[in-house]
LODOFI-776453 format. One record per residue (C-alpha): z negated, x negated, y negated; residue in three letters. Coordinates in Angstrom, 1 decimal, decimal comma, always signed. Each point is the difference from the previous one (the first is absolute). Example, Ala and Ser with C-alpha at 12.3 -4.5 7.8 and 13.67 -1.06 7.14 Angstrom:
2
ATOM       Z       X       Y  rest
ATOM    -7,8   -12,3    +4,5   ala
ATOM    +0,7    -1,4    -3,4   ser
***
This chain:
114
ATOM       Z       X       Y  rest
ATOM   -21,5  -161,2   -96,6   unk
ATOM    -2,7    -2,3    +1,7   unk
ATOM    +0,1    -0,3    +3,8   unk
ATOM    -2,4    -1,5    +2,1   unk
ATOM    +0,6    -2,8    +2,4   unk
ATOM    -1,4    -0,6    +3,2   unk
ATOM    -0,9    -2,9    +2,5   unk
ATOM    +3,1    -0,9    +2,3   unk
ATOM    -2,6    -1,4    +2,5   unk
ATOM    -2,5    +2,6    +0,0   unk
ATOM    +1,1    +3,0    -2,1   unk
ATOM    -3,3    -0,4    -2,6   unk
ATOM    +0,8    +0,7    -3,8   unk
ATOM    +1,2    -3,1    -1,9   unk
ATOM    -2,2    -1,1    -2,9   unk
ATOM    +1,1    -1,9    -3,1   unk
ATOM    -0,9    -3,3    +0,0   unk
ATOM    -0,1    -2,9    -3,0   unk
ATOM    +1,5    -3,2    +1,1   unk
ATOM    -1,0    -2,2    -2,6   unk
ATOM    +1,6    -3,2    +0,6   unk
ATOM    +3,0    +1,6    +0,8   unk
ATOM    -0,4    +2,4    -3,4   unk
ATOM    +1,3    +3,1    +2,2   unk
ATOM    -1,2    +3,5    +1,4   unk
ATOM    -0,3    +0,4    +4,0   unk
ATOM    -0,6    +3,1    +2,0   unk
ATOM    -2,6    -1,2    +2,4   unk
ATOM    -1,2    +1,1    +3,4   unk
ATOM    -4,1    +0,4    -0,1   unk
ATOM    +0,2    +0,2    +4,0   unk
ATOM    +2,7    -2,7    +0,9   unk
ATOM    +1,4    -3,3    -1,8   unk
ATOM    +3,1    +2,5    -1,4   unk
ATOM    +0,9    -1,1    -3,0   unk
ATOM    +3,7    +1,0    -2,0   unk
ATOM    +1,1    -0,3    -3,7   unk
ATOM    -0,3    +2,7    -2,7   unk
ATOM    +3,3    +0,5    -0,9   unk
ATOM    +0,3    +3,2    -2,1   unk
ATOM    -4,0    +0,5    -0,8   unk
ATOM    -1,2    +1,2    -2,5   unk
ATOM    -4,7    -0,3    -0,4   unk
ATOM    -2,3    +2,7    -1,4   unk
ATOM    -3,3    -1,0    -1,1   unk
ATOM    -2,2    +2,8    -0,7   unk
ATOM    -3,1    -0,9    -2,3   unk
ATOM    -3,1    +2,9    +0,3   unk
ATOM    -1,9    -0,4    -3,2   unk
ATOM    -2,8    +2,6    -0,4   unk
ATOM    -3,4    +0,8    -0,8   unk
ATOM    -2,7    +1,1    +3,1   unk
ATOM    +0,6    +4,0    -1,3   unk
ATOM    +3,4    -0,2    +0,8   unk
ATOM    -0,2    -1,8    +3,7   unk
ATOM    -0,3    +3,5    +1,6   unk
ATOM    +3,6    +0,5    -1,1   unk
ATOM    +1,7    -3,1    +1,1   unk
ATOM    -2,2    +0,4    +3,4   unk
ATOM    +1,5    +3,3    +0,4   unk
ATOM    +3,7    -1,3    -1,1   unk
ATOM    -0,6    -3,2    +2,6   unk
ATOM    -0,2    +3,2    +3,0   unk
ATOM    +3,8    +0,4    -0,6   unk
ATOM    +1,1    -4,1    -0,1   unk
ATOM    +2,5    -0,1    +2,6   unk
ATOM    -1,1    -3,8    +0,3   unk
ATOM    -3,3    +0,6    +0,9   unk
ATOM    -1,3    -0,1    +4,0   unk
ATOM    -0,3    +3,2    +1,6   unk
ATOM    -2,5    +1,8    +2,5   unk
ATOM    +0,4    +2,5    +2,7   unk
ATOM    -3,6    -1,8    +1,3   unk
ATOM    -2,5    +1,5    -2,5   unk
ATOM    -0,5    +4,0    -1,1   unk
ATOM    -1,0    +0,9    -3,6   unk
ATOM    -3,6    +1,3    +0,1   unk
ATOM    +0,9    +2,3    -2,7   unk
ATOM    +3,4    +1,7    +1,3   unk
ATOM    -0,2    -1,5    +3,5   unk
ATOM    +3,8    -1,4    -0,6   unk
ATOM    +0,8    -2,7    +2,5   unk
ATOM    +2,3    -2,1    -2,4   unk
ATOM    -1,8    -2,6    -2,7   unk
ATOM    +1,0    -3,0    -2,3   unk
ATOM    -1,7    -3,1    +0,6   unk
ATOM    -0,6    -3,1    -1,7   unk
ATOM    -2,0    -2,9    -0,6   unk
ATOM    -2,5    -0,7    -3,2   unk
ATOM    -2,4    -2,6    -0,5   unk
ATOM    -3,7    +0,7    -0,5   unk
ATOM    -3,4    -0,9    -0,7   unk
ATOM    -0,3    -4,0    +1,5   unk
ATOM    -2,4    +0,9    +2,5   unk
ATOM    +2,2    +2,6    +1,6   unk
ATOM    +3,4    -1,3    +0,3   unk
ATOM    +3,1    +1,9    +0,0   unk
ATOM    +0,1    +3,7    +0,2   unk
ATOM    +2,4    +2,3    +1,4   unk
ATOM    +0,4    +3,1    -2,0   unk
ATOM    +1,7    +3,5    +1,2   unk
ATOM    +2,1    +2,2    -2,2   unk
ATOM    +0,8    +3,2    +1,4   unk
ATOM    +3,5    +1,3    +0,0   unk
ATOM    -0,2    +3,3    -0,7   unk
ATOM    +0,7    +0,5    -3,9   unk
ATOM    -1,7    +2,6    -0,5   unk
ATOM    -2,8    -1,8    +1,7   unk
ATOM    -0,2    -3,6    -0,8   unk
ATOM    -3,0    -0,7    +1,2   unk
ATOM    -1,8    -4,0    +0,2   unk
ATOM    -1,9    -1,8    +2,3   unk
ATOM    -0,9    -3,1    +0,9   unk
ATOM    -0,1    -1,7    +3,4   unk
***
């Protein structure tokens, strides 16, 4: 069974991190210098291949990642939930990065960009 491992200087979630001269695994602190060995870890590395017809469905699956930020901040303009997903994409050059919204609710699942 996995467990996760938090900071001991600030309580934030510990990260895996590659230490490549070293050739081991680290949890790492993103807030704080924290860093501890891997002992018992075990990586997942999940590859998304799909065509654009089927990105509705992994943007609806992405609503239930448990690794994903939440909200409490934004509401749903459809259902008026105040819980959403969040994450980064890139964009068009000109424009930058883009925040985009998934709502919660499943039997919403609603998207927006910010």
């Amino acid at each position: 069974m996995s467990v996760m491992k938090f900071c001991r200087g600030c309580n934030n979630v510990l990260y895996p991190k590659e230490d490549r001269e070293q050739r081991i695994l680290l949890f790492a602190c993103r807030n704080c210098d924290h860093q501890e060995v891997a002992d018992d870890c075990i990586a997942y590395r999940m590859e998304i291949n799909h065509s654009v017809g089927e990105c509705s469905q992994v943007l609806q699956d992405v609503a239930a990642d448990p690794a994903l930020p939440r909200t409490r901040n934004v509401r749903c303009a459809n259902c008026n939930r105040p819980e959403a997903v969040f994450f980064q994409a890139p964009s068009k050059a000109e424009v930058g990065m883009a925040l985009f919204f998934i709502c919660c609710n499943p039997n919403c699942g609603h998207r927006w960009r910010d």
